[in-house]
MARPA-329313 format. One record per residue (C-alpha): residue in three letters; residue number from 1; x, z, y. Coordinates in steps of 0.1 Angstrom, whole numbers. Example, Ala and Ser with C-alpha at 12.3 -4.5 7.8 and 13.67 -1.06 7.14 Angstrom:
BEGIN
+---------+-----+-------+-------+-------+
| residuo | num |     X |     Z |     Y |
+---------+-----+-------+-------+-------+
|     ALA |   1 |   123 |    78 |   -45 |
|     SER |   2 |   137 |    71 |   -11 |
+---------+-----+-------+-------+-------+
This chain:
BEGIN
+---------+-----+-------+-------+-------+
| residuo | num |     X |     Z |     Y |
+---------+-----+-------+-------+-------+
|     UNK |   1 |   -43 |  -137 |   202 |
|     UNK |   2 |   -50 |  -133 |   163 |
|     UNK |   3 |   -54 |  -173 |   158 |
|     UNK |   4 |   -19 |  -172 |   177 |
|     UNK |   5 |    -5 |  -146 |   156 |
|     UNK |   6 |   -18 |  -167 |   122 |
|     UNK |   7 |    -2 |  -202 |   133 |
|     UNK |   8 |    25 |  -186 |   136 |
|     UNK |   9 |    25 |  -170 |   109 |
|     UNK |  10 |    15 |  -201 |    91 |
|     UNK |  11 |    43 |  -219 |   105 |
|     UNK |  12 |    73 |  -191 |    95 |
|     UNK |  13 |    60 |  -193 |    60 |
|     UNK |  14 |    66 |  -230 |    58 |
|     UNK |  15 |    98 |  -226 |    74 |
|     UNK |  16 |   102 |  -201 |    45 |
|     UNK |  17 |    86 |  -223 |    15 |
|     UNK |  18 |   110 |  -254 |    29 |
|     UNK |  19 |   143 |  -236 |    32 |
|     UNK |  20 |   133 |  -219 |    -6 |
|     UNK |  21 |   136 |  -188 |    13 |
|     UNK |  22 |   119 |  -164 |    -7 |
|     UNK |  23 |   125 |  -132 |     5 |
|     UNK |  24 |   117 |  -140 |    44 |
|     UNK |  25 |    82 |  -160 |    31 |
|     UNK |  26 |    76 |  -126 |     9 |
|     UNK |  27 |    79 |  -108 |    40 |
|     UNK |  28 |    54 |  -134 |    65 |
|     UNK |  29 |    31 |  -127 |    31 |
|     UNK |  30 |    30 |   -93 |    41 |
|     UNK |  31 |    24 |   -93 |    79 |
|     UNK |  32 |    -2 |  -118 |    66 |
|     UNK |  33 |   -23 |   -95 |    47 |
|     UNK |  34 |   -21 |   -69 |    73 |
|     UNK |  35 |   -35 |   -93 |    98 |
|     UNK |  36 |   -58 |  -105 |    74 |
|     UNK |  37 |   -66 |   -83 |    45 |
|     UNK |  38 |   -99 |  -101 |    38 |
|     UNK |  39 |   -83 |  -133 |    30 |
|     UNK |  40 |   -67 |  -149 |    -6 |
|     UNK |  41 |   -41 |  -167 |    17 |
|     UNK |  42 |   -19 |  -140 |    23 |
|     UNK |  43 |   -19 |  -127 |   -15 |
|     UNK |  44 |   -11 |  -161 |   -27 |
|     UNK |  45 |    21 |  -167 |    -9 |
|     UNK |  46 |    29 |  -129 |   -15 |
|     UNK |  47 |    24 |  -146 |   -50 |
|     UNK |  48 |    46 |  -178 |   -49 |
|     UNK |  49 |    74 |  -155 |   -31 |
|     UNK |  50 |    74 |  -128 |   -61 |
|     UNK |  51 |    69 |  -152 |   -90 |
|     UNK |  52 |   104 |  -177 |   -70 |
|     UNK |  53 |   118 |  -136 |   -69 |
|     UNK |  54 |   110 |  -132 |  -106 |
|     UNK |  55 |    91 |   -98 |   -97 |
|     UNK |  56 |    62 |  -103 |  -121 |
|     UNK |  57 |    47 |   -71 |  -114 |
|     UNK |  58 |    42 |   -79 |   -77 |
|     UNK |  59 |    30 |  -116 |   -82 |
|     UNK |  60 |     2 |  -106 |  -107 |
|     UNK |  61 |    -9 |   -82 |   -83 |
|     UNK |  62 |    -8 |  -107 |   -55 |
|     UNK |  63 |   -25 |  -135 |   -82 |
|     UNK |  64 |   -54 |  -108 |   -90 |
|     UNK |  65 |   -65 |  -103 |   -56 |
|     UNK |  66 |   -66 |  -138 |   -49 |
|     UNK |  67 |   -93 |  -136 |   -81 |
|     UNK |  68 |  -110 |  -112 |   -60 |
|     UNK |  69 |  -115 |  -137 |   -35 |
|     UNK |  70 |  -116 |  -172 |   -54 |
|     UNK |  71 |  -124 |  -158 |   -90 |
|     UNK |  72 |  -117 |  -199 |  -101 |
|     UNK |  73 |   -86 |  -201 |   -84 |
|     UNK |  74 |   -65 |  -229 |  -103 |
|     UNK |  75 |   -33 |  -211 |   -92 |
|     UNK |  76 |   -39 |  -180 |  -100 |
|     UNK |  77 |   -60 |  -191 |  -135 |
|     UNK |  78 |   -28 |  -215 |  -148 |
|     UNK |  79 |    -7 |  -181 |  -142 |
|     UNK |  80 |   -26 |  -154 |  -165 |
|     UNK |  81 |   -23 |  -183 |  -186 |
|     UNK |  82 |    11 |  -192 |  -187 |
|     UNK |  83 |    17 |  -152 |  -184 |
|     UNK |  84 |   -15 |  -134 |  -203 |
|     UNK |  85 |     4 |  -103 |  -205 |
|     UNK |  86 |     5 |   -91 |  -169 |
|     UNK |  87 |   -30 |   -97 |  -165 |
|     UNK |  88 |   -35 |   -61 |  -183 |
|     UNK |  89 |    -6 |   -51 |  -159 |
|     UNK |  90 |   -19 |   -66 |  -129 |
|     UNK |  91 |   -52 |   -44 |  -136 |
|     UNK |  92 |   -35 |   -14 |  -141 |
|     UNK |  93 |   -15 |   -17 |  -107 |
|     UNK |  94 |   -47 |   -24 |   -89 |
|     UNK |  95 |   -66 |     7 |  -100 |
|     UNK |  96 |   -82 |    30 |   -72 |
|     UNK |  97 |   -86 |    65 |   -67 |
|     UNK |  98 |  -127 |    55 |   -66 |
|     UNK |  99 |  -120 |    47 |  -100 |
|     UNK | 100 |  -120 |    84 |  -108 |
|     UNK | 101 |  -130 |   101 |  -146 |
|     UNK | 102 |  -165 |    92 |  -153 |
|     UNK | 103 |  -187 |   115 |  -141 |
|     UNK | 104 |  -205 |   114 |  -175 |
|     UNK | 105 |  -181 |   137 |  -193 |
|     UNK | 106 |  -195 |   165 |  -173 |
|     UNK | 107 |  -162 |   184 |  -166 |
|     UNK | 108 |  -168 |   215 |  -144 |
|     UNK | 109 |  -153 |   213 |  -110 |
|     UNK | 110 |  -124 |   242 |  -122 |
|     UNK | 111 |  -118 |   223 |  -150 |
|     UNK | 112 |  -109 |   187 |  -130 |
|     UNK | 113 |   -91 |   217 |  -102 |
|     UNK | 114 |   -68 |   223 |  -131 |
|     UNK | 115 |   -61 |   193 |  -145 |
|     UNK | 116 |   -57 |   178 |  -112 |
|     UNK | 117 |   -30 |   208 |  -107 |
|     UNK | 118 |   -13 |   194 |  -137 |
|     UNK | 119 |    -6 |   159 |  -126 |
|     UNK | 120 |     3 |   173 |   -97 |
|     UNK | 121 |    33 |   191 |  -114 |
|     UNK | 122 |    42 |   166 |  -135 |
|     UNK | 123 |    42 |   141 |  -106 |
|     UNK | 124 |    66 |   166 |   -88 |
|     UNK | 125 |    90 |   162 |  -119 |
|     UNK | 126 |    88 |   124 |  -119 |
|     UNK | 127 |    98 |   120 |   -82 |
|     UNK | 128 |   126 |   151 |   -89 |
|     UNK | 129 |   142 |   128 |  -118 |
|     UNK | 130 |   134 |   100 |   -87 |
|     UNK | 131 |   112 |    77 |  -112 |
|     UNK | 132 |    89 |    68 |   -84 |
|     UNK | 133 |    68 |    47 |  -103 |
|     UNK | 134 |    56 |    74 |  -130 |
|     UNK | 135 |    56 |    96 |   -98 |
|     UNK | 136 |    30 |    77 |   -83 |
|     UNK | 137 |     4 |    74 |  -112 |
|     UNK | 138 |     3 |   110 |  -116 |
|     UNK | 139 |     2 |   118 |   -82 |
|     UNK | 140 |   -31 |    95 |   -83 |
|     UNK | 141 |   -43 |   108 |  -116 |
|     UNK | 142 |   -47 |   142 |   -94 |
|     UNK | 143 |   -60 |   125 |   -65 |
|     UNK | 144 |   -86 |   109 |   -89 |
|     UNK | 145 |   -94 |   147 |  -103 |
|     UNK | 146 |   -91 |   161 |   -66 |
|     UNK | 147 |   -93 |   150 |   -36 |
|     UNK | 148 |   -63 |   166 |   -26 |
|     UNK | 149 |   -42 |   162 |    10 |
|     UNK | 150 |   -11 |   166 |    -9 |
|     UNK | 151 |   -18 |   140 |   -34 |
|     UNK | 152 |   -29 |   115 |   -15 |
|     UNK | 153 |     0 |   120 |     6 |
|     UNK | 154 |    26 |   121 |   -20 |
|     UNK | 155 |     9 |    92 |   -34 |
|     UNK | 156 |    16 |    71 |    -4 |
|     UNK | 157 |    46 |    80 |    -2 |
|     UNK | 158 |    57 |    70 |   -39 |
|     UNK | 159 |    41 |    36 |   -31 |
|     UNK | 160 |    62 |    28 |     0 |
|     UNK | 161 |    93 |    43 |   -21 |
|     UNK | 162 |    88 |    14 |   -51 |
|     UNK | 163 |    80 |   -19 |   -27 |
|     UNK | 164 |    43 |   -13 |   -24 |
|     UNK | 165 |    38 |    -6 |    11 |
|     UNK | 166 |    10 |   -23 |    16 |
|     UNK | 167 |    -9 |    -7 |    -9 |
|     UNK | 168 |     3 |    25 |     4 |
|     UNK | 169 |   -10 |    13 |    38 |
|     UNK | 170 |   -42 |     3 |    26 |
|     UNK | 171 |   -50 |    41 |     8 |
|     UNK | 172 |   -38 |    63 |    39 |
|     UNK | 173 |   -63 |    35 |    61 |
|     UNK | 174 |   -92 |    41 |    33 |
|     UNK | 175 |   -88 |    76 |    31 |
|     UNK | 176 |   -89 |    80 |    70 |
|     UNK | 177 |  -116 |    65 |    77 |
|     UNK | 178 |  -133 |    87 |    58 |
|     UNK | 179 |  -110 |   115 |    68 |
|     UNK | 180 |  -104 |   110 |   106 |
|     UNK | 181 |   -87 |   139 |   115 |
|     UNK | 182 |   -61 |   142 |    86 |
|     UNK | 183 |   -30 |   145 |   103 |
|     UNK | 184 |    -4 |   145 |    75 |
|     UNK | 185 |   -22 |   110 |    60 |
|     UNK | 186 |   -17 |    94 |   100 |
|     UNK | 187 |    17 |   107 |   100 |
|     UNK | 188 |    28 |    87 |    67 |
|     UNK | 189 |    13 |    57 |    82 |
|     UNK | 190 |    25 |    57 |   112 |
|     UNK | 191 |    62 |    65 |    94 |
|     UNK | 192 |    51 |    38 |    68 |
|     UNK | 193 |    40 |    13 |    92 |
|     UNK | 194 |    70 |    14 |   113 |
|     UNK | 195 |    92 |    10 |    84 |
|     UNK | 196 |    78 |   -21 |    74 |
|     UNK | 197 |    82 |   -33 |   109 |
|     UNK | 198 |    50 |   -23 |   126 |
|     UNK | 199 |    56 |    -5 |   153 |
|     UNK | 200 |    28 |   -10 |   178 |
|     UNK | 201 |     6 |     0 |   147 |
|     UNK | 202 |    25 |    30 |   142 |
|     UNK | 203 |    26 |    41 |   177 |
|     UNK | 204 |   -11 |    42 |   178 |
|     UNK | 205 |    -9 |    63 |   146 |
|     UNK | 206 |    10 |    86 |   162 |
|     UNK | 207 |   -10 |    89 |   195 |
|     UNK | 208 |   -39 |    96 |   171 |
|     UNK | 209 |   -22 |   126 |   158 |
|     UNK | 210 |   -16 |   140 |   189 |
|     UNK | 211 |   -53 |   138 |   196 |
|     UNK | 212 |   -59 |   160 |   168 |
|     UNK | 213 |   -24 |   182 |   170 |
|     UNK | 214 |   -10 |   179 |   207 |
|     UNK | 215 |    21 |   203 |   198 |
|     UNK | 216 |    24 |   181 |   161 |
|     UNK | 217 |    64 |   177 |   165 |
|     UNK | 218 |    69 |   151 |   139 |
|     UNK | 219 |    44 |   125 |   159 |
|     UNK | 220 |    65 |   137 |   191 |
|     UNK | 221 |   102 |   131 |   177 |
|     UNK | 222 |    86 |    97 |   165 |
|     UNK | 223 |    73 |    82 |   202 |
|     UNK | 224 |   105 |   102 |   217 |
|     UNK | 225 |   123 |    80 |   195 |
|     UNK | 226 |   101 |    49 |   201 |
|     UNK | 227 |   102 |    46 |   234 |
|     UNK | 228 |   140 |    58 |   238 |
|     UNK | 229 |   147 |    27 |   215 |
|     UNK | 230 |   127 |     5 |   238 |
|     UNK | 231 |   147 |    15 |   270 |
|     UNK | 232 |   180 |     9 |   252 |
+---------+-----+-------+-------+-------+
């Protein structure tokens, strides 16, 4: 079924790439790197898409994970050289919450509570003045401090809100794996993943909730919702 899924797939992006369709071969790019987020091929036409869209931001990050993949890549090498300024960018869009303050500085834990508590507020401003962006690198500037539920909730959320669902998608499924049973994370993915056009992937998110929260209302109205659409 995947190899299926990737001809096909393979096959809509050159329908895409000949009809100089760049936002349906931007989208493809996507359901490409969910299928396959272990692969440069998805990340490069996510590339090619954003750099035809003149969204610079989103093709350097695209163009650096193909480096993580094919550090030589020819592509990606001629375009931090054509562009060297959003190689800096490209890194700073990519950071992680594992790249959290060095552990070296020896800050006590109430000390990284508070200052985590801080960016916490200050994101809260940022998304009330609805600058998403700033909003989301202080919400993971607390996550980074603490390992906050609300954080890395809000977090995700800011992501999806700015065009970077898939990132978002990729920190709720990191965090969850290591966190099983959070509830709130699942729910944003699930909400996430059906947004983007997921929904088998979100369903499951949802039924996982349930396993953890039977009575959890939000994952109820969601499959309610689901499966009244698919009657209609």
């Amino acid at each position: 079924m995947k190899e299926y899924l990737k001809d096909e797939l393979k096959t809509r992006v050159k329908e895409a790439l000949l009809s100089r369709d760049w936002k349906n071969m931007e989208r493809w790019a996507r359901q490409w790197i969910i299928m396959e987020p272990n692969s440069p091929e998805g990340f490069r036409w996510l590339a090619r898409s954003a750099f035809a869209l003149n969204d610079f931001e989103r093709a350097s990050y695209a163009y650096n994970r193909v480096m993580d993949f094919e550090p030589q890549n020819d592509e990606a090498k001629r375009y931090f050289t054509e562009y060297p300024s959003q190689k800096a960018n490209a890194f700073e869009e990519r950071k992680k919450p594992s790249e959290a303050p060095d552990p070296a500085q020896k800050i006590s834990t109430k000390d990284k509570s508070l200052v985590a508590e801080k960016e916490l507020e200050l994101a809260k401003i940022y998304e009330a003045l609805f600058q998403f962006s700033h909003a989301a690198n202080a919400y993971l500037r607390s996550f980074q401090w603490k390992k906050s539920q609300s954080a890395g909730e809000s977090y995700a959320r800011s992501l999806h809100k700015i065009g970077r669902g898939l990132e978002s998608i990729r920190f709720l499924r990191e965090q969850l794996y290591e966190f099983p049973e959070w509830v709130k994370g699942r729910l944003v993915l699930g909400r996430t993943l059906f947004e983007l056009g997921h929904s088998s992937d979100a369903r499951r998110e949802w039924q996982a909730v349930l396993a953890y929260d039977p009575e959890n209302k939000e994952a109820l109205e969601f499959l309610r919702g689901h499966y009244t659409s698919l009657d209609s």
